[in-house]
C-alpha positions as CSV (number, residue, x, y, z in Angstrom):
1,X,54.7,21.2,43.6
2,X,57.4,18.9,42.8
3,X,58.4,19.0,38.8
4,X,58.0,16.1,36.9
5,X,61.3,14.7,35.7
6,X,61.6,14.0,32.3
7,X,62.5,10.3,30.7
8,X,65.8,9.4,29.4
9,X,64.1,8.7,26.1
10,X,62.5,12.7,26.3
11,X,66.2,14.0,27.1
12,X,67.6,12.4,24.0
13,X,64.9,14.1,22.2
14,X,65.8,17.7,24.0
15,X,69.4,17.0,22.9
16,X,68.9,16.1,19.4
17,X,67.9,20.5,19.0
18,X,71.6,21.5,20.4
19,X,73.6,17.9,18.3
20,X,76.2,19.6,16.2
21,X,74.5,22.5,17.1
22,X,75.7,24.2,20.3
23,X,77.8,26.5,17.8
24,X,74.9,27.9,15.8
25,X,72.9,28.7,19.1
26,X,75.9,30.5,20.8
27,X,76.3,32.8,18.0
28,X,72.4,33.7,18.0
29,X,72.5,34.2,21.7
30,X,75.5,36.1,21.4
31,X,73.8,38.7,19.0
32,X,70.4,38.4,20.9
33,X,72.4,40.2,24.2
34,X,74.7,41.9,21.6
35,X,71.8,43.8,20.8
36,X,71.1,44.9,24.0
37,X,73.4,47.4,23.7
38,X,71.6,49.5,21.4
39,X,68.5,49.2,22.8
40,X,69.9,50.6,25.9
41,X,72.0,53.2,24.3
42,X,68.2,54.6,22.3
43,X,66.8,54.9,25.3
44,X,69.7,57.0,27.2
45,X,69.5,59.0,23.7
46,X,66.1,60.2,24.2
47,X,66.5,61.4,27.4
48,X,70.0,63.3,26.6
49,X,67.9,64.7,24.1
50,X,65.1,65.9,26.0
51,X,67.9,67.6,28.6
52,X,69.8,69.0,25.5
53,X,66.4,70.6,24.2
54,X,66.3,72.3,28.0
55,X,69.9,73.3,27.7
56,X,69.4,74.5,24.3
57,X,73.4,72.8,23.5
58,X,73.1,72.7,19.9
59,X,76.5,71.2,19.6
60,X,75.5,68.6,21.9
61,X,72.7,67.9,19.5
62,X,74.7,67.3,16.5
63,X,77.2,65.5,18.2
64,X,73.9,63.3,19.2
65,X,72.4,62.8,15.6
66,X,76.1,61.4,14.9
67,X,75.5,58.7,17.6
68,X,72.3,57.6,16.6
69,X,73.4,56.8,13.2
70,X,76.0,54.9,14.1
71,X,73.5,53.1,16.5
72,X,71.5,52.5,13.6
73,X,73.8,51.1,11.4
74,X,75.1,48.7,13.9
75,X,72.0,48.0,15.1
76,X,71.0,46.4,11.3
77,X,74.1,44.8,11.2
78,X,73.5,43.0,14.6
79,X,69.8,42.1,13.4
80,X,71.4,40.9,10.4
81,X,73.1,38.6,12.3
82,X,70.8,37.8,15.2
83,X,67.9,36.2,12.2
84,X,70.2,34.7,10.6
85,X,72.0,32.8,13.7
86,X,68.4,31.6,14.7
87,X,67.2,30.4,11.3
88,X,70.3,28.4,11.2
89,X,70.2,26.6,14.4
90,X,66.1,26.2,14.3
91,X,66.3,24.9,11.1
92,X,69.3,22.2,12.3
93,X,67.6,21.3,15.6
94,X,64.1,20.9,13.9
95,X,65.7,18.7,11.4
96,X,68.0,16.5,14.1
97,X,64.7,16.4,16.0
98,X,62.4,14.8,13.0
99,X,65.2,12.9,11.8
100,X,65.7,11.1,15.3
101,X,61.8,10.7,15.7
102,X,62.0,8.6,12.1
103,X,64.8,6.9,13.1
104,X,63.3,5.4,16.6
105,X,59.6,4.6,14.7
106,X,62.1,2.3,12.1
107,X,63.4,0.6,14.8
108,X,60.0,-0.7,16.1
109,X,59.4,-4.5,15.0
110,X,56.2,-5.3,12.6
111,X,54.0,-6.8,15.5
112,X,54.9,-2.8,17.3
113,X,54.1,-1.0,14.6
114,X,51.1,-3.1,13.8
115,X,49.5,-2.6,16.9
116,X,49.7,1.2,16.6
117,X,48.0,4.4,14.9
118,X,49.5,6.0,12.3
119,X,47.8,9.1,12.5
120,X,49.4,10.3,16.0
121,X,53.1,9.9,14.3
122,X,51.6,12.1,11.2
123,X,50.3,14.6,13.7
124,X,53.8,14.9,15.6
125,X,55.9,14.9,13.1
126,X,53.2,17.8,11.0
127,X,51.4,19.8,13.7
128,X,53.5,19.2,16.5
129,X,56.2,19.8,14.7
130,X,55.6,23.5,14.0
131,X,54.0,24.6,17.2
132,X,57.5,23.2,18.8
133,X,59.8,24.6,16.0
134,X,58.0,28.1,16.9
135,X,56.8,27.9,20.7
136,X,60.8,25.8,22.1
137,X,63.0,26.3,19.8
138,X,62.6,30.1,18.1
139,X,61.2,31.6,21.3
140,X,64.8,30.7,23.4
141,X,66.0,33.5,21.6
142,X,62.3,35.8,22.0
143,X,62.3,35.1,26.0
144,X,65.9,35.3,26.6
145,X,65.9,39.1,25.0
146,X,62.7,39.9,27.2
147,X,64.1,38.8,30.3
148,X,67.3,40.4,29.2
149,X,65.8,43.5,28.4
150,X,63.9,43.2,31.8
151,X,66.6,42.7,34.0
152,X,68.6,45.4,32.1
153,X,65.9,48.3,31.9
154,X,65.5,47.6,35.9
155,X,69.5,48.0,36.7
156,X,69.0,51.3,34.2
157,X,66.4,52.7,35.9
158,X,68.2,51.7,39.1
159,X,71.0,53.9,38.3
160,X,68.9,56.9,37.4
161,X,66.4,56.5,40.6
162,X,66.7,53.7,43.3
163,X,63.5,54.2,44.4
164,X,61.8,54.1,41.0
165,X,63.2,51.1,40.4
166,X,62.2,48.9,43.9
167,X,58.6,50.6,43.3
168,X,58.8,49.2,39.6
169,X,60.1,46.0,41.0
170,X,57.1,46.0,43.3
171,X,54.8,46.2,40.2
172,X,55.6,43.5,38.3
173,X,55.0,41.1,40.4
174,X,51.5,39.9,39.5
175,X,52.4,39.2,35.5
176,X,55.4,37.2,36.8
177,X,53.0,35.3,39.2
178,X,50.6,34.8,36.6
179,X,53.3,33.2,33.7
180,X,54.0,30.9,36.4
181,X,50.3,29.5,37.4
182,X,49.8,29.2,33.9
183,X,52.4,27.0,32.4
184,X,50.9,23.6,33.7
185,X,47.2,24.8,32.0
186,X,48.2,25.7,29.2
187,X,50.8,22.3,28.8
188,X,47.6,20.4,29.3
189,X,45.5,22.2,26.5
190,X,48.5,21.8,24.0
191,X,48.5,18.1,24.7
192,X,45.0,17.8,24.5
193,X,45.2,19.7,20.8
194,X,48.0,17.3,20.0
195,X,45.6,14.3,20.9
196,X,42.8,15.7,19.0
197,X,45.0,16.2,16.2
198,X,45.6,12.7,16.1
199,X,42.8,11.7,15.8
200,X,41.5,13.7,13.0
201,X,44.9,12.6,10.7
202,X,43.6,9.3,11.3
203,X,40.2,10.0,10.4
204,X,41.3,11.7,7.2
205,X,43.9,8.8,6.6
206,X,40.9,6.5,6.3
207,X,38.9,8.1,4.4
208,X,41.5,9.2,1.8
209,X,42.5,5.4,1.9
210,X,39.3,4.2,1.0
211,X,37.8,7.2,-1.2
212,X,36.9,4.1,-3.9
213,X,35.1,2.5,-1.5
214,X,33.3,5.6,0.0
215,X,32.2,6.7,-4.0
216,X,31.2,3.0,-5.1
217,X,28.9,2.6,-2.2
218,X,27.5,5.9,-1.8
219,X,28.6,6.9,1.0
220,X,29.6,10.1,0.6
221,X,27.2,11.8,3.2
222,X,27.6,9.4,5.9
223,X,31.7,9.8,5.7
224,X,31.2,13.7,5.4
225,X,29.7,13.3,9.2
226,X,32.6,11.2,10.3
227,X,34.7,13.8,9.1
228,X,33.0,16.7,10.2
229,X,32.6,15.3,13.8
230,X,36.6,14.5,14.0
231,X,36.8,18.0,12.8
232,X,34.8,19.0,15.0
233,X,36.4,17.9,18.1
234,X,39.7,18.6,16.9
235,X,38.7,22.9,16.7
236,X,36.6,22.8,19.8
237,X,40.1,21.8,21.1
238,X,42.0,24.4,19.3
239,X,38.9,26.6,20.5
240,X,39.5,26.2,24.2
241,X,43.4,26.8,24.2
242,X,42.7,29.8,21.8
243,X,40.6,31.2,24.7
244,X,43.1,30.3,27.4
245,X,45.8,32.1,26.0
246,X,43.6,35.1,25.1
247,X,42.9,34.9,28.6
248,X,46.5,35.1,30.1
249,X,47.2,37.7,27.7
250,X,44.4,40.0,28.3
251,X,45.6,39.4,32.3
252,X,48.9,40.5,31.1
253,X,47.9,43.2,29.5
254,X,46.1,44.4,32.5
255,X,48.9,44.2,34.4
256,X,51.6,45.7,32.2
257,X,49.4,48.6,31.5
258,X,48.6,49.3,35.2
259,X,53.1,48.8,35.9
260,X,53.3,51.3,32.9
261,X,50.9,53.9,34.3
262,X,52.3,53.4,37.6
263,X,56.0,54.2,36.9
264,X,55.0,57.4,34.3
265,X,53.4,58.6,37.4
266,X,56.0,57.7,40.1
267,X,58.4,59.6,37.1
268,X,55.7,62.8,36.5
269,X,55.7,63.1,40.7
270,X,59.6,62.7,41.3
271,X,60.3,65.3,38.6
272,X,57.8,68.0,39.3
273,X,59.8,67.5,42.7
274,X,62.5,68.4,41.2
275,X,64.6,65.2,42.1
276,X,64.7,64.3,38.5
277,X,65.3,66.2,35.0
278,X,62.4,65.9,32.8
279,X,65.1,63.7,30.5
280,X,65.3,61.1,32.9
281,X,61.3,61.0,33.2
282,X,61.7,60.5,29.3
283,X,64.2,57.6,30.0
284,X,61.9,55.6,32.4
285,X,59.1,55.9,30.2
286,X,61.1,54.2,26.9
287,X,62.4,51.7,29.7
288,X,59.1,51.0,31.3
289,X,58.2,50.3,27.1
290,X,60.7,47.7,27.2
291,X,59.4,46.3,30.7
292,X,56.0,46.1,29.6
293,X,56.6,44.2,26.8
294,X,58.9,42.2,28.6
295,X,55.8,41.6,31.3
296,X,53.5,40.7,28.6
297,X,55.5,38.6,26.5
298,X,57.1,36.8,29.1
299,X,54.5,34.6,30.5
300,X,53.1,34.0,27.1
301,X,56.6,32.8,26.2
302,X,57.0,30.5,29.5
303,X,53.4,28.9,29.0
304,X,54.0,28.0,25.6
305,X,57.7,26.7,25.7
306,X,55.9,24.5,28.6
307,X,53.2,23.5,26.7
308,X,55.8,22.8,23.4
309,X,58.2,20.9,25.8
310,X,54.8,18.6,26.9
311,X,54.8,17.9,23.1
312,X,58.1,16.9,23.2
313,X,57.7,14.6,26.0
314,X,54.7,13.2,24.3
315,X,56.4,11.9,21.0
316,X,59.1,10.2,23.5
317,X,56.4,8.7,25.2
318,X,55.1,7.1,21.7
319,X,58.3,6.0,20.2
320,X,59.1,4.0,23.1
321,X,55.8,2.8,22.9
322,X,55.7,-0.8,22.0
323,X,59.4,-0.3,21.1
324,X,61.3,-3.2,19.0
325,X,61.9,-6.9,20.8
326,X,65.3,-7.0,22.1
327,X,66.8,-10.3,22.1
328,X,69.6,-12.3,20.7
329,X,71.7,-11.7,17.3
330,X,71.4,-15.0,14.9
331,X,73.5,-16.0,11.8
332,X,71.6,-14.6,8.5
333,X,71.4,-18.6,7.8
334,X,69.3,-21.1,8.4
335,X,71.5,-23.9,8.9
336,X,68.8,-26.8,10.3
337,X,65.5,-25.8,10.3
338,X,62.3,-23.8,11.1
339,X,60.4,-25.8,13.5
340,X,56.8,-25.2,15.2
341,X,56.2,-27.5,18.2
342,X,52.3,-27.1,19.1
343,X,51.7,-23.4,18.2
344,X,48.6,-22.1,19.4
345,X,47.8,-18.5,18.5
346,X,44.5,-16.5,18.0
347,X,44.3,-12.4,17.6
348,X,41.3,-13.0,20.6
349,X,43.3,-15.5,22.8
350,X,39.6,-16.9,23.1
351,X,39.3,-17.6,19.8
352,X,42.4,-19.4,18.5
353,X,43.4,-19.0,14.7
354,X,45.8,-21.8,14.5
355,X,45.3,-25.1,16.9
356,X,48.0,-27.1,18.3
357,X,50.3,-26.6,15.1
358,X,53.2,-28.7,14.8
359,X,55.7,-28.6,11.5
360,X,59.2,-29.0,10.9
361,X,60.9,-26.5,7.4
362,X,63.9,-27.9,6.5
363,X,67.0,-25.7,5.4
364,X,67.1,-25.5,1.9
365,X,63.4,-27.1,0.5
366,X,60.4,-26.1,-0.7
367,X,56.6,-26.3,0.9
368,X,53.2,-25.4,0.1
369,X,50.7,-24.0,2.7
370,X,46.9,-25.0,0.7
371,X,43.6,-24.7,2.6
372,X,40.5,-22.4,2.7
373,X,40.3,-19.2,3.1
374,X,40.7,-18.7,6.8
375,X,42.2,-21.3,7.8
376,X,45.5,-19.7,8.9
377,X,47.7,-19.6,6.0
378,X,48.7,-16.0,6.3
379,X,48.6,-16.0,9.9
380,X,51.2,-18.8,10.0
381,X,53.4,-16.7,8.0
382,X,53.0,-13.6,10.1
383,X,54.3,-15.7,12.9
384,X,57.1,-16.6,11.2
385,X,58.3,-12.5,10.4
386,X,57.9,-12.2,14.5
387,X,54.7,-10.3,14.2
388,X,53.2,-11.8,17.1
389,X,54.7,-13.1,20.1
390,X,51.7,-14.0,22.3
391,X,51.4,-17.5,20.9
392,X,51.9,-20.7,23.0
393,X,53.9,-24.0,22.2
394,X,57.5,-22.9,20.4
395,X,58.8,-21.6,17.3
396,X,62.7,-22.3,16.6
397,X,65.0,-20.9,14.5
398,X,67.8,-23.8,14.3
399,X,67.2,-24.5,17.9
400,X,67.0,-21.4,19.3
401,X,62.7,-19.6,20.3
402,X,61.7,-16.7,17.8
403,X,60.3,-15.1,20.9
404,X,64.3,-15.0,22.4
405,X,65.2,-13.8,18.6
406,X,66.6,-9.6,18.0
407,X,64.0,-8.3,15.9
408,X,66.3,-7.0,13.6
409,X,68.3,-10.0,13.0
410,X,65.1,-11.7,12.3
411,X,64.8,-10.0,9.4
412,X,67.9,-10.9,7.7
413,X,67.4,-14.4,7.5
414,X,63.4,-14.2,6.6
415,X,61.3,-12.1,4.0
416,X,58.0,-11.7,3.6
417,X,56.0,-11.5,-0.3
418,X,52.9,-10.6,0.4
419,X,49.1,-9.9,-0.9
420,X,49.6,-6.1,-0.2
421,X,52.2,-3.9,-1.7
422,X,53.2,-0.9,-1.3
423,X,55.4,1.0,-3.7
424,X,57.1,4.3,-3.0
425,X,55.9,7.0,-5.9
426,X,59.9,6.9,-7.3
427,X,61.5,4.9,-10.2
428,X,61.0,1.6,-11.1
429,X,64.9,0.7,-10.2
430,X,64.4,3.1,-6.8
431,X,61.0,0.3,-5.6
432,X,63.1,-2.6,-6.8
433,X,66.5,-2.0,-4.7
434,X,64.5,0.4,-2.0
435,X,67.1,3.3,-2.5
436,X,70.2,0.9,-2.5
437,X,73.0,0.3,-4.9
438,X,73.4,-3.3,-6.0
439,X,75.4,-4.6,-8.7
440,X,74.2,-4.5,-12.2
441,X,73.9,-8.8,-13.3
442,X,72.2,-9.2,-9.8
443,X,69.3,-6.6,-10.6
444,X,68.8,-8.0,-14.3
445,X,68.6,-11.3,-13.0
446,X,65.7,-10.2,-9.9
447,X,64.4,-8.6,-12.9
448,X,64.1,-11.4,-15.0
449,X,62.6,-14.0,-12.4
450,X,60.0,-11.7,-11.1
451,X,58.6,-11.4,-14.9
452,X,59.5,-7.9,-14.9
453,X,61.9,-7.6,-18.6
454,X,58.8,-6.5,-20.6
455,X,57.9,-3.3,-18.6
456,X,61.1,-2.6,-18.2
457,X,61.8,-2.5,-21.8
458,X,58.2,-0.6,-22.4
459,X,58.9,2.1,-19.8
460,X,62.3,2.2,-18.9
461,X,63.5,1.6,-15.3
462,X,63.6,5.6,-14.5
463,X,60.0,5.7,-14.6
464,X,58.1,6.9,-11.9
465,X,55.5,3.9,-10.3
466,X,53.1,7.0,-8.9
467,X,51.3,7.4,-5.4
468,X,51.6,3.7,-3.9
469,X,52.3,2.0,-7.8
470,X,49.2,3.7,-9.2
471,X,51.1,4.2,-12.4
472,X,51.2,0.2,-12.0
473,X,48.8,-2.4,-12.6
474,X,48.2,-4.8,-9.9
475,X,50.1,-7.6,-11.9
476,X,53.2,-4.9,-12.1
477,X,53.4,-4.0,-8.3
478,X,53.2,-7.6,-7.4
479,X,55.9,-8.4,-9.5
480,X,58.4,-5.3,-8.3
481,X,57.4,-6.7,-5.0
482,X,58.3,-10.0,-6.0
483,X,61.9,-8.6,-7.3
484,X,63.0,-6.4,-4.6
485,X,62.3,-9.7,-2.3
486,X,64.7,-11.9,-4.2
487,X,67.4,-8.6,-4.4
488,X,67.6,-9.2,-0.4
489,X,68.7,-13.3,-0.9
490,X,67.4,-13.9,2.4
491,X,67.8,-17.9,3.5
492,X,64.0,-18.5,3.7
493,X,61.5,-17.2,1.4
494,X,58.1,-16.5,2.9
495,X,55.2,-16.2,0.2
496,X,51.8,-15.1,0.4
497,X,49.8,-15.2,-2.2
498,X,52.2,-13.4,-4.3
499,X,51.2,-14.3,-7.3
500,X,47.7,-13.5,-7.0
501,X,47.2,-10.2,-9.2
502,X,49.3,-11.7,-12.1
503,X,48.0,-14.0,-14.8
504,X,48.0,-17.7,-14.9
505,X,50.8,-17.7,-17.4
506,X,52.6,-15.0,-15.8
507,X,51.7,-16.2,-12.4
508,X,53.0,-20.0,-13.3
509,X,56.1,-18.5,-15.1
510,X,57.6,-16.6,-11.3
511,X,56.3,-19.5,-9.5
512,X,58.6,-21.6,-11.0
513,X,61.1,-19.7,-11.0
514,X,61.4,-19.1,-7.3
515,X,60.8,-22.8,-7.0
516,X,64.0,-23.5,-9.1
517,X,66.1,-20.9,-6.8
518,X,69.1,-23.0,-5.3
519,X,70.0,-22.4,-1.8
520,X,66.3,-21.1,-0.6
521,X,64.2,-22.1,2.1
522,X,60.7,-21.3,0.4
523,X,57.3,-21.2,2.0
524,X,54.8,-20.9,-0.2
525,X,51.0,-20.0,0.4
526,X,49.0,-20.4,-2.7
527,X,45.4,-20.9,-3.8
528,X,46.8,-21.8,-7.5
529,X,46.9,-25.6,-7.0
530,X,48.4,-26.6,-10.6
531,X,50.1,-30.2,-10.5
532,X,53.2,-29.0,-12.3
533,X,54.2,-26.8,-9.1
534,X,53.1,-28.7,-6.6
535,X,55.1,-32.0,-7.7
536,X,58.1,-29.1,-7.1
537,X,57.5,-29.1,-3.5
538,X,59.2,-31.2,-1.0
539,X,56.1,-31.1,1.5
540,X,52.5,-29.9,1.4
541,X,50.9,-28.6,4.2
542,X,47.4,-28.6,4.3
543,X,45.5,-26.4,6.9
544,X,41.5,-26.7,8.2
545,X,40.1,-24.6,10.4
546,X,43.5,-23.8,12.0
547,X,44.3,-27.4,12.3
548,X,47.2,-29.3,10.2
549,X,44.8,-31.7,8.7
550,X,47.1,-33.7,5.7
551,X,50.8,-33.5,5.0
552,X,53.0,-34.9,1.8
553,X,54.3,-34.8,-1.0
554,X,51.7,-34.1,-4.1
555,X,51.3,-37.9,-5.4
556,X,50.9,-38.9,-1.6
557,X,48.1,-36.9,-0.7
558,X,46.3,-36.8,-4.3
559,X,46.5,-40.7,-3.5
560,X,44.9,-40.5,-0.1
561,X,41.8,-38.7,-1.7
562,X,41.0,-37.0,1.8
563,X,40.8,-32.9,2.2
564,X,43.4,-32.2,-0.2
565,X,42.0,-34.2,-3.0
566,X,38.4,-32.6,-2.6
567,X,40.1,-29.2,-2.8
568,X,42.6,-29.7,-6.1
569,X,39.5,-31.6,-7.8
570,X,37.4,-28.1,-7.0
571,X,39.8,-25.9,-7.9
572,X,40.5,-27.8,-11.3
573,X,37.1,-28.7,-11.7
């Protein structure tokens, strides 16, 4: 059966263990055959000593007991090294691996990411993690010693009896045959752990997520057989490679003990024919120890490091997964404009969300996006940040299509404010600058336009914001949000809803702010339809149903008394 060759993206993976790292791995594998040696020198030991006994050579005997000490002093030193080697250069490649497997999920776009489950990149980097870091990596050293020590007990027992040895030879061949057949089985029950596995981290993700929601509604039984059934699956899965590899080992064990029996026979025969001293009989048996061993832990060691190197394969597979657009560089400027020539776009392509859309944002002003809840507002934005590519019509970036657009250079000319925020449980300053150093004036001046000067002066800006800003009130996290935006000084401000969770003082206060900013494109959705900020903006857009209904300036449209009229009389009713 022809092997499956593995992907460019799995072989950077493999390669990210032995980065800066080659050195570390020489060294253990130096000591792992290093200490061959002395395994090799106990086992002629006990059968010198067995012939001395015959001979009745004291002097031989003490000169002996010498040797062994010796042995065993070198033999901790070599140990000494041999652990030490290994810790090293697992603990390097497990960390080059994790580090590279965060490093390609950060390169993914929003809309990638978006479209995605969380849970299976918590399961590889967790679970996955340490059944590779202990089935690939730490058992390199494990297998190459058995097969070492299995190659080398054979050409030892060669030298004492030729014929031992091709009879020895003879049987273990069935536990080699069976490591082989087993190495694609037990890959395949690993995997299907692994995908298990993801799913329960999801499961528990959810649940964890919305624990509020689960205890204000009652719903604590009906969640406890969600969890239970994902649970479930997940150890039936565990169950079945559990039983597997009991299976193959039992097998093994078969075999080695029938290969041991058979060669302390063979040994017991050849002796009492007196082609052998009984010391030599003693020598097969301590090397038969080392093949039987060898013979058992061998294929365990080869189905595993298969079914780890599936793993492996598998978090290649889902990095590249949906990986981030390619496309061209642009300036972190926005020189013209922003403009949307009949955008059609809907989550269900059969059920459009915005309707033949057509806008033009000038470099440098201000507009407001007003309408009813679902009428497309936030979806707009979305759009704008790249999120979504299958739209129709054209989005332009001075002149040139978002959907043509690098991903990453996207970014640098566009942020996002939005309803949600997430805050990392570190300092106040550490959510504000997101773990980079900016200069003093510009971080007291973010802080001062997002609102922020009064918890700062209550709390200090060393203190911690908690688990996702639960140390935060809503108001708060909206308004680090709002800072660490305005830190980047991207061209175009995208809003949404920002100022929802703060009061209407506090809320008018940032608004204006941001509206006053020189130099900034600004988008602005907002629900807050107060006359003094809207006669800031250059244009209002006004959305129905998807559709671009009104557009103008705030005296223009209040004068029309169409759909923007009926909704600022409502909303200051």
């Amino acid at each position: 059966m022809k092997r499956n060759k593995r992907s460019p993206a799995a072989q950077a993976y493999f390669r990210a263990f032995y980065e800066k790292n080659r050195l570390h791995f020489a060294i253990g594998m130096t000591f792992t055959v290093l200490t061959l040696g002395v395994n090799f020198t106990m086992s002629w030991v006990l059968g010198a000593v067995m012939d001395t006994i015959t001979d009745g050579d004291l002097g031989r005997l003490q000169r002996i007991f010498w040797l062994v000490l010796g042995v065993m002093v070198l033999n901790s030193l070599l140990d000494a090294g041999y652990y030490g080697s290994r810790a090293v250069f697992v603990s390097q490649a497990l960390r080059q691996y994790k580090s590279m497997a965060f490093r390609k999920l950060s390169e993914k776009s929003i809309s990638a990411f978006s479209q995605e489950n969380t849970g299976r990149y918590l399961s590889t980097l967790t679970n996955d993690a340490t059944t590779i870091e202990t089935d690939y990596l730490e058992s390199s050293f494990s297998m190459l010693l058995q097969v070492l020590l299995f190659l080398g007990a054979l050409g030892m027992m060669c030298w004492y009896s030729p014929l031992m040895t091709l009879l020895s030879v003879l049987l273990s061949v069935p536990p080699i045959l069976l490591s082989v057949l087993t190495g694609g089985p037990m890959a395949k029950r690993a995997k299907a752990v692994s995908d298990k596995n993801e799913g329960f981290m999801a499961q528990v993700k959810d649940l964890l997520s919305g624990f509020s929601v689960i205890k204000s509604f009652k719903a604590e039984k009906e969640t406890q057989k969600l969890f239970d059934a994902s649970n479930r699956t997940v150890e039936d899965a565990k169950r079945r490679r559990r039983y597997f590899e009991g299976l193959v080992s039992s097998l093994s064990g078969s075999f080695s003990l029938i290969f041991q029996l058979g060669i302390f026979l063979i040994g017991a025969y050849l002796a009492i024919r007196g082609d052998i001293t009984s010391g030599t009989v003693v020598v097969f048996v301590n090397l038969s120890g080392y093949l039987v061993n060898a013979i058992g832990s061998i294929p365990r060691y080869w189905a595993n490091r298969k079914a780890a190197a599936a793993l492996v394969e598998k978090l290649a597979e889902v990095t590249e997964e949906n990986a981030g657009r390619s496309g061209d560089a642009i300036p972190a400027r926005l020189s013209d404009a922003i403009t949307l020539d009949h955008v059609t776009f809907g989550y269900d392509p059969a059920e459009p969300v915005l309707n033949d859309l057509s806008m033009k944002l000038e470099a440098g002003k201000k507009y407001a996006l007003v309408g009813a809840s679902g009428s497309g507002k936030s979806t707009l934005l979305n759009l704008l940040m790249g999120a979504y590519g299958g739209y129709s019509g054209s989005i332009s970036i001075d002149g040139k299509e978002l959907r043509e657009v690098d991903t990453d250079s996207l970014y640098d000319v566009m942020s996002l404010i939005g309803q949600n925020v997430f805050l990392f449980d570190d300092t106040l300053y550490q959510n504000i600058t997101m773990f980079r150093d900016f200069p003093e004036d510009k971080l007291e001046l973010a802080v001062h336009r997002s609102g922020l000067d009064e918890l700062i002066e209550r709390r200090g800006e060393s203190c911690r914001c908690g688990e996702n800003g639960n140390g935060l009130s809503g108001g708060e996290r909206q308004r680090v949000s709002i800072a660490r935006c305005l830190m980047r000084e991207t061209p175009v401000l995208l809003l949404d809803e920002a100022t929802a969770a703060l009061d209407n003082q506090t809320a008018f206060a940032v608004t204006d702010a941001i509206l006053r900013l020189d130099g900034l494109t600004r988008v602005v959705v907002t629900h807050r339809l107060e006359e003094a900020l809207l006669e800031q903006y250059d244009r209002i857009f006004v959305l129905r149903g998807g559709r671009l209904c009104e557009e103008g300036r705030f005296e223009d449209l209040m004068a029309r008394k169409e759909y923007f009229y009926s909704l600022y009389t409502v909303a200051n009713g």
